[in-house]
N, CA, C, O and CB atoms as a CASP TS submission, in Angstrom:
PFRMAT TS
TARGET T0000
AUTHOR 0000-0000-0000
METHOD Language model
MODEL 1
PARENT N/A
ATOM      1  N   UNK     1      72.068  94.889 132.182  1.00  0.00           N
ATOM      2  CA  UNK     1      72.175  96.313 131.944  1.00  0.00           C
ATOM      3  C   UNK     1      73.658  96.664 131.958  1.00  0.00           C
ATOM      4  O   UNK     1      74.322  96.177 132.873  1.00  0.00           O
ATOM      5  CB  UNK     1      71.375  97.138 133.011  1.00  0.00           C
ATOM      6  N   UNK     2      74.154  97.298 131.233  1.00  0.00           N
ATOM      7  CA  UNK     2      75.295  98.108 131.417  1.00  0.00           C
ATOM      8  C   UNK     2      75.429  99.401 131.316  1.00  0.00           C
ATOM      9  O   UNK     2      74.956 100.046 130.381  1.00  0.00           O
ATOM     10  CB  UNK     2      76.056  97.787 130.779  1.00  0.00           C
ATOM     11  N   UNK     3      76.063  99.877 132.235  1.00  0.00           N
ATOM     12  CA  UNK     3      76.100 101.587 132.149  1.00  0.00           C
ATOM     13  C   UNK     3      77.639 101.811 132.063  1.00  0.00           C
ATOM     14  O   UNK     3      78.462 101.082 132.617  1.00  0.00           O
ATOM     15  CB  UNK     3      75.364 102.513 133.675  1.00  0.00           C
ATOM     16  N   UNK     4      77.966 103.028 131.219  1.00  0.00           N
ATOM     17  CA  UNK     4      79.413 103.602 130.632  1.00  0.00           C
ATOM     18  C   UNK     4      79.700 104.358 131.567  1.00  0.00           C
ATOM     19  O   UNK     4      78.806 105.159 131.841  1.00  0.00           O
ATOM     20  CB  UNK     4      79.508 104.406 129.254  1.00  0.00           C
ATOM     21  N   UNK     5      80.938 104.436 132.387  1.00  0.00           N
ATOM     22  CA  UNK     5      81.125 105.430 133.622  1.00  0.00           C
ATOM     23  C   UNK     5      82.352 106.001 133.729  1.00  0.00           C
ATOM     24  O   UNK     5      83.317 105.238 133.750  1.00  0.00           O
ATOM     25  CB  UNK     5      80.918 104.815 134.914  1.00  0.00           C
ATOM     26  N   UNK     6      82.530 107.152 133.800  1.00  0.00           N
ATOM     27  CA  UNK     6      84.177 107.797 133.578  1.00  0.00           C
ATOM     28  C   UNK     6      84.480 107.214 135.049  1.00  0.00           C
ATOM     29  O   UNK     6      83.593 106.946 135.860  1.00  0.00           O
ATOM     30  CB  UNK     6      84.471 109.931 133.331  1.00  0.00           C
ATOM     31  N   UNK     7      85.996 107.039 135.300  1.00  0.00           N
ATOM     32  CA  UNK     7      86.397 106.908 136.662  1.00  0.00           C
ATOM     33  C   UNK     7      86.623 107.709 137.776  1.00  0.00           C
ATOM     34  O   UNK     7      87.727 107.800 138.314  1.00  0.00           O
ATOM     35  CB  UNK     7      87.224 106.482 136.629  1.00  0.00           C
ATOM     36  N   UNK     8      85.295 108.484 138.265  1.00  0.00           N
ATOM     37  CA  UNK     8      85.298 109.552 139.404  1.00  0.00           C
ATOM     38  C   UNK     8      85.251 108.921 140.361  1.00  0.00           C
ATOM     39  O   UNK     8      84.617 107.875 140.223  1.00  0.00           O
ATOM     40  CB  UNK     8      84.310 110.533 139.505  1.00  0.00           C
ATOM     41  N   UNK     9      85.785 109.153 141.610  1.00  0.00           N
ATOM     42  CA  UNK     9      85.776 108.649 142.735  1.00  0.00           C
ATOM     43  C   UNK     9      84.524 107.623 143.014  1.00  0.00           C
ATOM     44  O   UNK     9      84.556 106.401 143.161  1.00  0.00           O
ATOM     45  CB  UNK     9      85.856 109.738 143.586  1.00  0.00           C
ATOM     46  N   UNK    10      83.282 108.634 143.040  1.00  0.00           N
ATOM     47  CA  UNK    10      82.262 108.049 143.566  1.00  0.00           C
ATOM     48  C   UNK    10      81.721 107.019 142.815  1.00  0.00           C
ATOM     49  O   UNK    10      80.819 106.420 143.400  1.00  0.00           O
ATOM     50  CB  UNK    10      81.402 108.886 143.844  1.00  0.00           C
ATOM     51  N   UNK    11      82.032 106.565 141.530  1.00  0.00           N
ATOM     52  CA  UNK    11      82.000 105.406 140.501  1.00  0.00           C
ATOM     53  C   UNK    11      82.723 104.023 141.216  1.00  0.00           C
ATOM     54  O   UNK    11      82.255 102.954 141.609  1.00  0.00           O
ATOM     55  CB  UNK    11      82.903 105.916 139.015  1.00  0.00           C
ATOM     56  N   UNK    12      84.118 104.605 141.181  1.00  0.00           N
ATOM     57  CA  UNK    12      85.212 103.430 141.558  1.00  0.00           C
ATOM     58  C   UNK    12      84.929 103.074 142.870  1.00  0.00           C
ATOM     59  O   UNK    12      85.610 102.088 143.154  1.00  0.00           O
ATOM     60  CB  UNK    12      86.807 103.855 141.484  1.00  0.00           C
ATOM     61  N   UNK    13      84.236 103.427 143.794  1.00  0.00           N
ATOM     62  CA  UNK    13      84.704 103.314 145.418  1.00  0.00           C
ATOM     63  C   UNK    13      83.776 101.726 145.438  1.00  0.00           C
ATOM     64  O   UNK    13      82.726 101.329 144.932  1.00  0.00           O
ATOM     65  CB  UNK    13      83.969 104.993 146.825  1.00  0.00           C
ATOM     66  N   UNK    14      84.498 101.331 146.038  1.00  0.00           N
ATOM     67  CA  UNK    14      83.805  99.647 146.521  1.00  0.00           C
ATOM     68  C   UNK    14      82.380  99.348 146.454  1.00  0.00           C
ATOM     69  O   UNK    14      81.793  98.481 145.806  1.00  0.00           O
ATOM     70  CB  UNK    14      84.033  99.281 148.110  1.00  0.00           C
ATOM     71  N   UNK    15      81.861 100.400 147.400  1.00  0.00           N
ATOM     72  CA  UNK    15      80.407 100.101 147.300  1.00  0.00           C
ATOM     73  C   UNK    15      79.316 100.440 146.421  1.00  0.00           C
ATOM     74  O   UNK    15      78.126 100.128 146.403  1.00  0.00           O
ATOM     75  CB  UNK    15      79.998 100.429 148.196  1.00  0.00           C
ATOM     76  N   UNK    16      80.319 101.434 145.429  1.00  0.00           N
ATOM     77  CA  UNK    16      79.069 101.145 144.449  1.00  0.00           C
ATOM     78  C   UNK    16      79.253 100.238 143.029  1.00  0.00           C
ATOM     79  O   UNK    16      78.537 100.211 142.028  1.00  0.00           O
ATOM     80  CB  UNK    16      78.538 102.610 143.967  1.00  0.00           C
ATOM     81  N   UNK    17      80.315  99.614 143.298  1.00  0.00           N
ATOM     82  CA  UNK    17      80.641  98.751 142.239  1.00  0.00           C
ATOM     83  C   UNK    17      79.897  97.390 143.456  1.00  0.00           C
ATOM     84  O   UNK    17      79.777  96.312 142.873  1.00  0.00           O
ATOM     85  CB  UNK    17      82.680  98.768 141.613  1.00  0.00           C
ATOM     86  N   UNK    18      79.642  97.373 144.283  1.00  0.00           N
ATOM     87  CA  UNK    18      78.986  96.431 145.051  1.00  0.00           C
ATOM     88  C   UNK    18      77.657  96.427 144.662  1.00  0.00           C
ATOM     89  O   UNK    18      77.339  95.324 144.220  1.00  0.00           O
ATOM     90  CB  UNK    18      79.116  96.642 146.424  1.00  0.00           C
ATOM     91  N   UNK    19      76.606  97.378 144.657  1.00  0.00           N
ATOM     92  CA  UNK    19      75.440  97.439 144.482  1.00  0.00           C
ATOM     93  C   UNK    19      75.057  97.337 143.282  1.00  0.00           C
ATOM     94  O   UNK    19      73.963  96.866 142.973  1.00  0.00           O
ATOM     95  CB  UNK    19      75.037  98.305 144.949  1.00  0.00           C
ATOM     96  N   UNK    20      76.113  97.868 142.270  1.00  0.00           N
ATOM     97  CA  UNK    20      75.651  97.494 140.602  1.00  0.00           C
ATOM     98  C   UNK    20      76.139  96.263 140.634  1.00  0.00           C
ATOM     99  O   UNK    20      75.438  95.788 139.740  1.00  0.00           O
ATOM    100  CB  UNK    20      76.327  98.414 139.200  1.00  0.00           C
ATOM    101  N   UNK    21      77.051  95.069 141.112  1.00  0.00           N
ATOM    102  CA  UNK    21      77.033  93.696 141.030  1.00  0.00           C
ATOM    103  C   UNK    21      75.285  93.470 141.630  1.00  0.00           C
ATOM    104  O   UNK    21      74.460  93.208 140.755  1.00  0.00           O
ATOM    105  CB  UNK    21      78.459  92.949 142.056  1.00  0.00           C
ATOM    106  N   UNK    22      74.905  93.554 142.750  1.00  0.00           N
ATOM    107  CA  UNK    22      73.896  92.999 142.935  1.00  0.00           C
ATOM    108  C   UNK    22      72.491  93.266 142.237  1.00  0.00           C
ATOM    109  O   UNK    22      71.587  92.436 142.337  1.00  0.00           O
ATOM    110  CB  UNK    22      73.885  93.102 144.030  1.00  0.00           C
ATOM    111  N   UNK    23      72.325  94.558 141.462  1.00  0.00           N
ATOM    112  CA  UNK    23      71.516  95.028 140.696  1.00  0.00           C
ATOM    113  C   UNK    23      71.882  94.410 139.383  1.00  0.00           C
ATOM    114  O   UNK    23      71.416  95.020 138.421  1.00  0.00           O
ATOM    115  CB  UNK    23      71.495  96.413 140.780  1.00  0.00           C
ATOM    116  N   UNK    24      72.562  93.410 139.115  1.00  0.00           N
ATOM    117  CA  UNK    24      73.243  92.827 137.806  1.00  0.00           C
ATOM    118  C   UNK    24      73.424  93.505 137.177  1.00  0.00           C
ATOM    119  O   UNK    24      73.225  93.126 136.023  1.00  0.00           O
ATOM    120  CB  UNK    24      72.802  92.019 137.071  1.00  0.00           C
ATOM    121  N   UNK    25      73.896  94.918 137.311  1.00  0.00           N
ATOM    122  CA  UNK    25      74.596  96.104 136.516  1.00  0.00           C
ATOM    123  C   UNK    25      76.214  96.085 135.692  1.00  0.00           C
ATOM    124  O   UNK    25      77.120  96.666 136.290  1.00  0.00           O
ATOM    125  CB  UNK    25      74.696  97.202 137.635  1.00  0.00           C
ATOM    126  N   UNK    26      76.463  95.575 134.658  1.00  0.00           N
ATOM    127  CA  UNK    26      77.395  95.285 134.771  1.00  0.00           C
ATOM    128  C   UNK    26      78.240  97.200 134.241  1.00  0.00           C
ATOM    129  O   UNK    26      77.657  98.177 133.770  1.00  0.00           O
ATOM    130  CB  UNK    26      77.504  93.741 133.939  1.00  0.00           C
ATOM    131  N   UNK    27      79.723  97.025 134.598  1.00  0.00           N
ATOM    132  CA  UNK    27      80.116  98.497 134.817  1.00  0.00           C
ATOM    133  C   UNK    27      81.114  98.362 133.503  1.00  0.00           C
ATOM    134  O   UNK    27      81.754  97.390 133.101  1.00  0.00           O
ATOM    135  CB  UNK    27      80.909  98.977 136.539  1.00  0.00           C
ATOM    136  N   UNK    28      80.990  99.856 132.934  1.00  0.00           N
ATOM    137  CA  UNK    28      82.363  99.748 131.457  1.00  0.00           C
ATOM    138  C   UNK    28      82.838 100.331 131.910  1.00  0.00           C
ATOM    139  O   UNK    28      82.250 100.750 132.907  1.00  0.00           O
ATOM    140  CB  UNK    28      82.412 100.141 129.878  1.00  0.00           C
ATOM    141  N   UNK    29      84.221 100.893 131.674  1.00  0.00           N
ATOM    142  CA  UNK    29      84.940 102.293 132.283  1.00  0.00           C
ATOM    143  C   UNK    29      85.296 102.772 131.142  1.00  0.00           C
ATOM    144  O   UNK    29      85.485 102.033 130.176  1.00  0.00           O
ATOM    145  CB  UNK    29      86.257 102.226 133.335  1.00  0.00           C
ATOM    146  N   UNK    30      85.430 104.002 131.095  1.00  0.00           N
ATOM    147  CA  UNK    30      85.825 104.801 130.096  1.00  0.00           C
ATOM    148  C   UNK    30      87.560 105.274 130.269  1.00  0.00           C
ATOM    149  O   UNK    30      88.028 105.439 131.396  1.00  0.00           O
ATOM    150  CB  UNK    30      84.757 106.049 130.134  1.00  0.00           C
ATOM    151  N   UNK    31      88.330 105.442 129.130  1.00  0.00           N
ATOM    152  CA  UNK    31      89.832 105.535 129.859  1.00  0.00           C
ATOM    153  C   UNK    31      90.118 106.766 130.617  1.00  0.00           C
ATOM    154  O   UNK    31      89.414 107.696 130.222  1.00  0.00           O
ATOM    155  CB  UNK    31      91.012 105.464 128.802  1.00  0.00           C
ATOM    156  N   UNK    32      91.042 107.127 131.721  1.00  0.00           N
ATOM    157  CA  UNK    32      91.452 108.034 132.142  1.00  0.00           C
ATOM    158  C   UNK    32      91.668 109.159 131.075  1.00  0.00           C
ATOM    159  O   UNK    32      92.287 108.876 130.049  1.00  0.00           O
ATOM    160  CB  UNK    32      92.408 107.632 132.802  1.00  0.00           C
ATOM    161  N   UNK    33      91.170 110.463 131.280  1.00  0.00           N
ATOM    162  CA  UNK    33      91.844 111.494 130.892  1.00  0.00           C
ATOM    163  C   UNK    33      91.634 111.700 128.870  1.00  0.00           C
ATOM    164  O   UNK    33      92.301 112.076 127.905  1.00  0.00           O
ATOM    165  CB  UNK    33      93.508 111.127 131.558  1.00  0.00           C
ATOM    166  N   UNK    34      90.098 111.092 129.219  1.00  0.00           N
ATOM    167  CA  UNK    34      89.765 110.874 127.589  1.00  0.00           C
ATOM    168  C   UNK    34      88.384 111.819 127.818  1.00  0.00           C
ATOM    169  O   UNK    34      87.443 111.116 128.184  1.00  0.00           O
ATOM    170  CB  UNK    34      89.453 108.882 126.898  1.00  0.00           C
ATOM    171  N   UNK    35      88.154 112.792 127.730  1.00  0.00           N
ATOM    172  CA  UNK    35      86.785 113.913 128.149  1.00  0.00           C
ATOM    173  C   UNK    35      86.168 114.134 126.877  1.00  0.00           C
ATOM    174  O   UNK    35      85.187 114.874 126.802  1.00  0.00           O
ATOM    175  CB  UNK    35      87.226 115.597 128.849  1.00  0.00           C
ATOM    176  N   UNK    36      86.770 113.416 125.606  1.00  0.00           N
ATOM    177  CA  UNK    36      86.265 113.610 124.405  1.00  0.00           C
ATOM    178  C   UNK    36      84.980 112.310 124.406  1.00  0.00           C
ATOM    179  O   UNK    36      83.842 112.313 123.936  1.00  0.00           O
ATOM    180  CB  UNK    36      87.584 113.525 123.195  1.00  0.00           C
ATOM    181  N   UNK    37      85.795 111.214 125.187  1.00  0.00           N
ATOM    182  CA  UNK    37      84.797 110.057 125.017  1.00  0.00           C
ATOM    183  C   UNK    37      83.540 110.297 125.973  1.00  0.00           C
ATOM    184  O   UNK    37      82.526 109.632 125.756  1.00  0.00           O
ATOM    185  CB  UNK    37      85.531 108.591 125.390  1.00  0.00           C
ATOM    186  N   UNK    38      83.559 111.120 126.908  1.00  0.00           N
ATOM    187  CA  UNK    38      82.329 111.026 127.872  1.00  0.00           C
ATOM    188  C   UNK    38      81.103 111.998 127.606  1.00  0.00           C
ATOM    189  O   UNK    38      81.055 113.144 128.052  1.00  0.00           O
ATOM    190  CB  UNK    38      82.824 111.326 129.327  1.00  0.00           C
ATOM    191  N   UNK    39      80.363 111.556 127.024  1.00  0.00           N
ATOM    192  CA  UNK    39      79.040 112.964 126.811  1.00  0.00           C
ATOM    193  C   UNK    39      78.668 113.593 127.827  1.00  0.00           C
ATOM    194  O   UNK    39      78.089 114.605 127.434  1.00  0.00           O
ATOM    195  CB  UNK    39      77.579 112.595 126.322  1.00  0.00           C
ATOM    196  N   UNK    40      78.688 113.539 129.014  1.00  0.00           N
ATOM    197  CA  UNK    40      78.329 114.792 130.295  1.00  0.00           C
ATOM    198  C   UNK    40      79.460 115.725 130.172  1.00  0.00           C
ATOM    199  O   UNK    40      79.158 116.896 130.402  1.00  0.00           O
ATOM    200  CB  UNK    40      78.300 114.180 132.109  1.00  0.00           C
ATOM    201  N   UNK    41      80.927 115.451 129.807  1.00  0.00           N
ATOM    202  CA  UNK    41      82.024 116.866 129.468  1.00  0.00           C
ATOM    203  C   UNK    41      81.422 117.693 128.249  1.00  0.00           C
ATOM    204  O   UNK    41      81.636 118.901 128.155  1.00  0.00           O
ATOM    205  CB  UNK    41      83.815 116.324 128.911  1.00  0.00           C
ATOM    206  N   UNK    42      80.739 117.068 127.415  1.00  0.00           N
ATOM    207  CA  UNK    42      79.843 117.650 125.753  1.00  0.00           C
ATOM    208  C   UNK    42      78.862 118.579 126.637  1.00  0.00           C
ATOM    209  O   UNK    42      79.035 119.790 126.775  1.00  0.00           O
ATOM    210  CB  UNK    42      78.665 116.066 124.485  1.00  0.00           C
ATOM    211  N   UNK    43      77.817 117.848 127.209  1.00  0.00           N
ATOM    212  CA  UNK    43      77.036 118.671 127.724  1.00  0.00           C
ATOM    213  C   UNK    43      77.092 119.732 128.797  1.00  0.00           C
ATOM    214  O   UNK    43      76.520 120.821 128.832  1.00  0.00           O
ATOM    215  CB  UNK    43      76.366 118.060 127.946  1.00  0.00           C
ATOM    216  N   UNK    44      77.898 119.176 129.649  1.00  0.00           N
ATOM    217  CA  UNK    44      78.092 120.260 130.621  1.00  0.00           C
ATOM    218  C   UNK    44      79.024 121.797 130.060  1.00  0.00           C
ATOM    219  O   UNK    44      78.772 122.897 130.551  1.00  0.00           O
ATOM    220  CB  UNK    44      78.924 119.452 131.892  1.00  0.00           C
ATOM    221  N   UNK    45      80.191 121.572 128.876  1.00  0.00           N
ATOM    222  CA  UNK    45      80.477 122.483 128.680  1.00  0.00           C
ATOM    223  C   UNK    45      79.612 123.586 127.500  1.00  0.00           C
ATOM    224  O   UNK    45      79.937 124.698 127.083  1.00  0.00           O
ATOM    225  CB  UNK    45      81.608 122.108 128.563  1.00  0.00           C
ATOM    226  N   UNK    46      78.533 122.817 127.238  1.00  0.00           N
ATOM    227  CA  UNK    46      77.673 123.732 126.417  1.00  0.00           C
ATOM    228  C   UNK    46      77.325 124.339 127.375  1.00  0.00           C
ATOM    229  O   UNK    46      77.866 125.425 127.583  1.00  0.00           O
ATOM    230  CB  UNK    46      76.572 123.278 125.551  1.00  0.00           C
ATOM    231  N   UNK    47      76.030 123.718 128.533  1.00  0.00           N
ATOM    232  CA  UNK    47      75.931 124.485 129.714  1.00  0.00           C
ATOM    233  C   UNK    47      76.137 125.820 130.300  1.00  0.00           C
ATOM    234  O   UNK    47      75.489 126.867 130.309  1.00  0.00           O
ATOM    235  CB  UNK    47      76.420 124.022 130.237  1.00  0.00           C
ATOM    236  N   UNK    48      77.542 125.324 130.906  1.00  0.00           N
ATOM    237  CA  UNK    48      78.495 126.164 131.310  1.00  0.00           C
ATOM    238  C   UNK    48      78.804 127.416 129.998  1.00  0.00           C
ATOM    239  O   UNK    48      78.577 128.598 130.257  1.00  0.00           O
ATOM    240  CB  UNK    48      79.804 125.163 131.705  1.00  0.00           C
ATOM    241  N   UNK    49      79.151 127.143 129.090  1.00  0.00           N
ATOM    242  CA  UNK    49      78.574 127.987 128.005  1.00  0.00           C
ATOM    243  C   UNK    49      77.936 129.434 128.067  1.00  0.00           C
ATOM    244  O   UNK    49      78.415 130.553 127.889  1.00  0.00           O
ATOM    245  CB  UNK    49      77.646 127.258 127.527  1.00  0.00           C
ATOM    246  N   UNK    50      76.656 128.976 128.392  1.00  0.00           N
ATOM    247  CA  UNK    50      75.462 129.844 127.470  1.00  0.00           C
ATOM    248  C   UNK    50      74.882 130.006 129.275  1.00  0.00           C
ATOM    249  O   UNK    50      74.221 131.041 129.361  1.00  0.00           O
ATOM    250  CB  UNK    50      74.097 128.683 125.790  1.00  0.00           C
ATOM    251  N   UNK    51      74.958 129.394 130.408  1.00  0.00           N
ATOM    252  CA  UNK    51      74.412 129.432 131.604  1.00  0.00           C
ATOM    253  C   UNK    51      75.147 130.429 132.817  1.00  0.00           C
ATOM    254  O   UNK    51      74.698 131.270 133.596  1.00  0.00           O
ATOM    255  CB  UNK    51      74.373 128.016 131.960  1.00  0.00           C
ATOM    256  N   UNK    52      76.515 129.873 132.547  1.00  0.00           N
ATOM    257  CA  UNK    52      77.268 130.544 133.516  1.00  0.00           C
ATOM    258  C   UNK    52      78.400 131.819 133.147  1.00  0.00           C
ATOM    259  O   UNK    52      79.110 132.562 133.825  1.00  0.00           O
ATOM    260  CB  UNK    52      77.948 129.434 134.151  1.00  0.00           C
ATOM    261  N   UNK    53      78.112 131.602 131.518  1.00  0.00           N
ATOM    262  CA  UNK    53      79.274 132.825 131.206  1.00  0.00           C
ATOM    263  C   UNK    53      79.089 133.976 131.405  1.00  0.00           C
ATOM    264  O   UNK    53      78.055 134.640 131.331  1.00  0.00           O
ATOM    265  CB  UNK    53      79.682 132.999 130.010  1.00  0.00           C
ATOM    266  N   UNK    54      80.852 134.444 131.861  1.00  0.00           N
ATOM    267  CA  UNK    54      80.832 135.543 132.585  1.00  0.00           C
ATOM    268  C   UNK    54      80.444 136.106 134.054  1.00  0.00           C
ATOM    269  O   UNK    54      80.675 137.198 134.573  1.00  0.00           O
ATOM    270  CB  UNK    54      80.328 136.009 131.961  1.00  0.00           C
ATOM    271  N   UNK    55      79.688 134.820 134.586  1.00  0.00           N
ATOM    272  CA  UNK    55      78.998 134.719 136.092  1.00  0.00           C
ATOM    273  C   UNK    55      80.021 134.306 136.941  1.00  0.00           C
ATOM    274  O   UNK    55      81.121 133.894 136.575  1.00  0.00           O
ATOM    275  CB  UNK    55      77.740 133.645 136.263  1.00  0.00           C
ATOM    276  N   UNK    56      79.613 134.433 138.123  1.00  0.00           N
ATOM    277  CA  UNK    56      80.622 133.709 139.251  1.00  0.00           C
ATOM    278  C   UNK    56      79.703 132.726 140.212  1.00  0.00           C
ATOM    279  O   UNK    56      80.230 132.084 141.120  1.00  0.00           O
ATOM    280  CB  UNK    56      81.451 134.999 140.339  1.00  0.00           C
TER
END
């Protein structure tokens, strides 16, 4: 299996690059500071959009 993962903390931290080795997960990274390449920045700013505009 491989899963595509931007580099957020909770991605990079030891142990969960530990548990996807043992789940034979293997990990891609996506480059720093590239929000065009990651589809949750696509989706979340539609979201945020049409959900939260104008809200606090």
């Amino acid at each position: 299996m491989l899963l595509l993962l931007d580099q957020a903390t909770c991605h990079t931290v030891q142990r969960s690059q530990v548990l996807a080795a043992q789940l034979d997960i293997r990990l891609l990274w996506l480059p720093k500071r590239r929000p065009e390449l990651n589809a949750m920045d696509h989706v979340w700013r539609e979201l945020t959009l049409h959900i939260s505009a104008n809200l606090q």
